[in-house]
N, C-alpha and C positions, 0 to 999 in steps of 0.2 A: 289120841285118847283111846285109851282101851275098851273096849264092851263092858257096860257095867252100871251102875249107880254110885257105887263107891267108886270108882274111877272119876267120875264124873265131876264127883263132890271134891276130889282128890284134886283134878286137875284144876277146875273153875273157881274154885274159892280155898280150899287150905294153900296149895300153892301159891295163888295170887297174895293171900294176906304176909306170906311167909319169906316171898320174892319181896312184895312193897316194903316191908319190914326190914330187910336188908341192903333195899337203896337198888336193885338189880333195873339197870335201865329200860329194858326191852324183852320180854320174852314170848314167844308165838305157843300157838297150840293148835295143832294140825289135827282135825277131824273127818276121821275120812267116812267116817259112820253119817255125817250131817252133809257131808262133802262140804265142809267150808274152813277159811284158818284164821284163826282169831289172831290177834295181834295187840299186845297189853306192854303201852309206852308211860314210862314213871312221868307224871309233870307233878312240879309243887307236891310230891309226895307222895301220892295217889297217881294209881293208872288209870289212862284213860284207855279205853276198849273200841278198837277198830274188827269187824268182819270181813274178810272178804271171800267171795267166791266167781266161779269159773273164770272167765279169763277178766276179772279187775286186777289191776297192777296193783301190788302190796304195796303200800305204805311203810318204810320203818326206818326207824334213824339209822339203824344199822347198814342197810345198806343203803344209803344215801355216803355217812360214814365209810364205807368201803371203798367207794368209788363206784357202785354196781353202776351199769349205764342203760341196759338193753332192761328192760323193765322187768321181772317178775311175776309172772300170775300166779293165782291161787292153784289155777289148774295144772302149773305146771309143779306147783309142791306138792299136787294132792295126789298125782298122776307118777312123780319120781319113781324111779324103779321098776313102774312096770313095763313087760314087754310090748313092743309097738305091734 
């Protein structure tokens, strides 16, 4: 998410209505402004909305799907990139 209000509206709600709308299984939203990553899974049509932060292992069909093994955290998406 970008710094913003419009960003914000952009990210949380036009995109959600606009992903549900097109059937799109699973899409995350990385906040590093809230430090948290939401995580938005299509069921019966409607997403349902998971959070997570610092080190809780993400949830997502996706990688479940993939095969991921070694868990995920938040911290470790929200921390990507930067130098150690």
């Amino acid at each position: 998410v970008s710094p913003g209000k419009q960003n914000l509206d952009r990210d949380y709600r036009y995109k959600r209505s606009q992903y549900e709308a097109r059937g799109i299984q699973e899409y995350w939203i990385i906040d590093s402004i809230q430090a948290k990553m939401t995580v938005f899974t299509l069921f019966e049509g409607l997403y349902e909305e998971a959070v997570f932060t610092g080190d809780q292992a993400i949830a997502s069909m996706l990688l479940q799907e993939s095969g991921q093994i070694t868990p995920l955290t938040a911290a470790q998406v929200l921390n990507a990139g930067e130098k150690p």
